[in-house]
N, C-alpha and C positions, 0 to 999 in steps of 0.2 A: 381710194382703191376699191374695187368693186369685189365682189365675193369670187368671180371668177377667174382674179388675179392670181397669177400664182409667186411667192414669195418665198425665201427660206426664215422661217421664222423660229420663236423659243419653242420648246414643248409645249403642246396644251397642258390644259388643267385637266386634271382628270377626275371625275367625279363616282363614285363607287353607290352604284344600287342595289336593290333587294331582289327588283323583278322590271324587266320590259317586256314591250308587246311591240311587233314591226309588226307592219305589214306593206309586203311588197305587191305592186300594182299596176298592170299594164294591158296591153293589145292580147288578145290569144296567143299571137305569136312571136311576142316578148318574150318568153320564157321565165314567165317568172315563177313556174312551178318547181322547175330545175333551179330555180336561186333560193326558190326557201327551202329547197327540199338539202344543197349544202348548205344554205348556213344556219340549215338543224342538224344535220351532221357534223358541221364542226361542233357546235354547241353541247350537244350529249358527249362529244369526245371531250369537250373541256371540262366535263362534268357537271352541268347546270342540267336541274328538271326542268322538264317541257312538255307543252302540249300546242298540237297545229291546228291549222283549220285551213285545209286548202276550199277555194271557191272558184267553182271552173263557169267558163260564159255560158250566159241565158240560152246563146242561140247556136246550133253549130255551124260553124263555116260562117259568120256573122262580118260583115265590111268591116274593112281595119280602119280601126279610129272611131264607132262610134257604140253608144253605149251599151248595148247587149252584147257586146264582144271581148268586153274587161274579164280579164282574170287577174284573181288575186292569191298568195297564200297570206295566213297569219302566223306567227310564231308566237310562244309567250314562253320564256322562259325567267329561272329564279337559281334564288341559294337557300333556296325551302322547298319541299313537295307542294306542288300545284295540281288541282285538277280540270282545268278548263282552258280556253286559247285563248282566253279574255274578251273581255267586252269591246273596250277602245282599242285600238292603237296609241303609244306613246312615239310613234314614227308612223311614218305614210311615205314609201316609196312612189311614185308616182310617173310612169315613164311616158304619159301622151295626159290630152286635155280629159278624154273621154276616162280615163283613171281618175281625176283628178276630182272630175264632177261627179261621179259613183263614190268617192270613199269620202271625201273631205268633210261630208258630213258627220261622218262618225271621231272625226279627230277634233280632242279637247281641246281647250285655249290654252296658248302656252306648247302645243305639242310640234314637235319637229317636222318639219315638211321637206322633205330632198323631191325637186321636179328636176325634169329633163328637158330643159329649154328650147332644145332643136327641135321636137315636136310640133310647139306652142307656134305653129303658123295660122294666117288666118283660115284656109282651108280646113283646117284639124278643128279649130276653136267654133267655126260654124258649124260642122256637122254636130256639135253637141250643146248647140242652143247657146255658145257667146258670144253675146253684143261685142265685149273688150276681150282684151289680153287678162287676166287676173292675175298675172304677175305684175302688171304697169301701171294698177288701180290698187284702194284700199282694203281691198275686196277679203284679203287675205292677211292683214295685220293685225290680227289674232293669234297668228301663229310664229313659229321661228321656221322664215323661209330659206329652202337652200338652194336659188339655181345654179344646175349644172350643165354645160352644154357635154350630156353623156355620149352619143354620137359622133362629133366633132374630135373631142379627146381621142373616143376611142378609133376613129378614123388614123389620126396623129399616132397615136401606138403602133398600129399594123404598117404601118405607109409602107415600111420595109418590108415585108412580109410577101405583098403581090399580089393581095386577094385586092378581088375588086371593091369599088365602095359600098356598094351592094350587104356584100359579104363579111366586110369588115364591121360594117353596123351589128353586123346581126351578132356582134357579140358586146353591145354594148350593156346586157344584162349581168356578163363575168364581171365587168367596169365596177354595174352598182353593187354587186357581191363583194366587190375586193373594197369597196369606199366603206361599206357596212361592215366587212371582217376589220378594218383598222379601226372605225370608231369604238367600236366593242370588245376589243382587244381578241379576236378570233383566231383561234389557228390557220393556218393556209396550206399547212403541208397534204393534208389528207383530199382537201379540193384541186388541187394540182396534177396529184396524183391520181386520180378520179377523173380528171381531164382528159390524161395521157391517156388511161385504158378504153376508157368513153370510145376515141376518137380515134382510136389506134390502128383502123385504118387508112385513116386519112390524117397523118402526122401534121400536117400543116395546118389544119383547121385547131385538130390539139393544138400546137403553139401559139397560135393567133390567139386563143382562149387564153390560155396561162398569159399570155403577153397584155392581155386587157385584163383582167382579176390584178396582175402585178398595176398595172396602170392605173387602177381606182385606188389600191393600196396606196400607193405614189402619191398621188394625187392627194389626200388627207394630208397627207406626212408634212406635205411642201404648202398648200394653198394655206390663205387667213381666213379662208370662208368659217373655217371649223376650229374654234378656240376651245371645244369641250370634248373629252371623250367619255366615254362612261366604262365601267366595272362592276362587271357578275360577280362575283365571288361562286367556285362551285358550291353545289348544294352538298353542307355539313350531311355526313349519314348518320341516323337514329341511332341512337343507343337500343340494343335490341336485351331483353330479360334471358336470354339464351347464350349473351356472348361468353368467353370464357373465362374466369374471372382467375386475375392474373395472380395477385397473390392473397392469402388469408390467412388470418393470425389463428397461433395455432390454438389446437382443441385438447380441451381436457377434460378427462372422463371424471363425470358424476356419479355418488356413492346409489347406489340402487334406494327404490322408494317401497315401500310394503304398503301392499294393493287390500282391498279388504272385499274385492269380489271375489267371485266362485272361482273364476281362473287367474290365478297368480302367476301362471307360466313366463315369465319376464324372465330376461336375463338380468345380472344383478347390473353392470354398466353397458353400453352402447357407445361406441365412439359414435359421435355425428358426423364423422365423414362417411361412415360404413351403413347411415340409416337413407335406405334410398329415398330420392324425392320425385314428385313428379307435378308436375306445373300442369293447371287446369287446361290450360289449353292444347296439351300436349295429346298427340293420339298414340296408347297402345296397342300394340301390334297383339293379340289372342295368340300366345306360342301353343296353347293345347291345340285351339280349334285347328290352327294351322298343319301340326303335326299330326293331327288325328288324318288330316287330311291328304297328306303326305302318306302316310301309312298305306291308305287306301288305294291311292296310287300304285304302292309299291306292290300289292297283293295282287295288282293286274288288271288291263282292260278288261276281257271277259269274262266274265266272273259266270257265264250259264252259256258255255259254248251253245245248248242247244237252240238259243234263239238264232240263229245267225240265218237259219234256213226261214223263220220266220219274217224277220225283218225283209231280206230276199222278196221272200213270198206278198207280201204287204206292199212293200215297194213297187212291186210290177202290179200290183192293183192299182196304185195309184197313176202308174203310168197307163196304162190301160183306160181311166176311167178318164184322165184329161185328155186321150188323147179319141177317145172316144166320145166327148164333150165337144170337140173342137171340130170331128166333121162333123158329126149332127150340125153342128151351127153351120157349115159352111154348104151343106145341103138343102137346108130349109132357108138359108139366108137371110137368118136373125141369131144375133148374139146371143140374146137373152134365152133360146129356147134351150143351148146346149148350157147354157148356166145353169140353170133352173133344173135339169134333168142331170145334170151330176153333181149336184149341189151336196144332196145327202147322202149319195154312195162314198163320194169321196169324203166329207168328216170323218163316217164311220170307217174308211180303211186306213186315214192320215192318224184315228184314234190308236189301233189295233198295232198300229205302226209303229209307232210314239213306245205302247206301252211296252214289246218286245226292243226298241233301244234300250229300255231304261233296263231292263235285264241284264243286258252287256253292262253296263257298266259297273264301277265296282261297289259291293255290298255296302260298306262304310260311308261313303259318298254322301 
């Protein structure tokens, strides 16, 4: 039986990891920024840390199928804090040949390979420099190959639906969404519903979508291509020095100690629940300074009503002086002359200016 058999079989095995890295791969107009961009959205909702790496084509507007036209995103998520999208891929989505020949290089031996077989014509394979098929040669037994004929399926899904073939393709991206939410045990509800709103004017394209995502889902469940799934665990959260500590055994007061410095002012016992603490990395809030400054406040904006005329006064000098800056300039027909010629009237009036604000405001300040 061939991988793209489909069977009702036992459960997979399921295999529980620490951390993986996808990365989904295809045409510009694959969509594969919209497939990793939910199934990082599921994945934060499952609560695993993450970090992405979208990579968008070389070229804009680049012929579809050949290699300045690939886009990819990365995902790496874990059930530990991570801080990068990773190096490798531990998967490689791959939806055309010109994917296949941009990323393969970076995927290790032993790493999973899901292709999209309906691509892989000779057409598609010559514009990107292959003599052969590299699924039909050895070319690729380094790795654990998965084809799928992702198009064809997802053709089969919509049939009902009425979209053209055209159009049904073009959702063959929700397909490998929904094949990658089962292996990885992913939520589905939040991408579905993310569908609806998405497309919510055009209700039928929503369905057709949900009806391929359910159909890659499917598709795992039922085929023997895939006898392993894998297991995130979410990411445990830190023990934080701040959290609240639920219970403590109690406290009991100590007989006082006699001091032999100049200030003996001690109380004779201290409960230690009553002795405040404060953790070095904690920031305290200054209640004088801030009170003082409250105060000040409260004793009023202007604190020398007589500037007001000043300020006033100052003000229109400086209006006056830019705006007398600005024909000069537009007279002489150089910038620099009306700079230069209001250059130091106005410091000196924006100084005079300045110094009658700071009058208003209040003394204590």
């Amino acid at each position: 039986m061939t991988t793209n058999d489909v069977a009702v079989t036992s459960e997979p095995e399921v295999v529980t990891k620490d951390r993986v890295v996808i990365r989904f791969a295809g045409d510009s107009g694959d969509g594969m920024q919209l497939t990793g961009d939910r199934f990082t959205s599921e994945t934060a909702a499952f609560g695993n840390d993450l970090s992405t790496l979208p990579n968008y084509p070389a070229e804009i507007r680049a012929p579809a199928g050949t290699l300045p036209g690939v886009s990819s995103f990365q995902l790496h998520f874990a059930n530990y804090d991570i801080l990068t999208p990773g190096d490798r891929p531990d998967v490689l989505v791959a939806m055309n040949p010109a994917a296949l020949k941009a990323n393969i290089g970076d995927l290790p031996h032993g790493g999973v390979l899901i292709v999209n077989t309906d691509e892989f014509t000779k057409r598609n394979l010559t514009k990107v420099g292959y003599d052969a098929n590299p699924l039909e040669d050895d070319s690729l037994a380094d790795f654990q190959v998965h084809p799928v004929a992702m198009a064809t399926l997802t053709r089969g899904a919509l049939e009902e639906t009425g979209l053209s073939k055209k159009d049904a393709e073009r959702a063959k991206n929700m397909f490998a969404l929904g094949l990658l939410s089962w292996m990885y045990h992913r939520p589905h509800e939040g991408t579905e519903r993310f569908l609806r709103e998405k497309f919510a004017r055009k209700p039928e394209i929503a369905e057709a979508n949900v009806l391929a995502f359910r159909a890659g889902h499917a598709y795992g469940e039922t085929t023997e291509a895939f006898a392993v799934t894998y297991e995130v665990a979410p990411e445990t959260p830190p023990i934080r020095l701040d959290d609240p500590v639920v219970s403590a055994p109690p406290v009991t007061d100590t007989p006082a100690t006699t001091s032999t410095a100049t200030d003996t002012s001690i109380p004779a016992s201290t409960p230690s629940s009553e002795v405040p603490t404060t953790d070095p990395g904690d920031e305290v809030e200054p209640a004088a300074v801030t009170t003082g400054i409250a105060d000040s406040f409260a004793e009023g904006w202007f604190s020398d009503p007589s500037a007001n005329s000043q300020v006033a006064l100052w003000g229109a000098v400086l209006i006056l002086i830019s705006v007398g800056s600005y024909l000069l300039s537009r007279k002489v027909r150089r910038d620099w002359v009306g700079l230069l010629v209001g250059i130091v009237p106005f410091t000196i009036a924006l100084y005079f200016f300045f110094q009658n604000v700071n009058r208003l405001l209040p003394t204590g300040l």
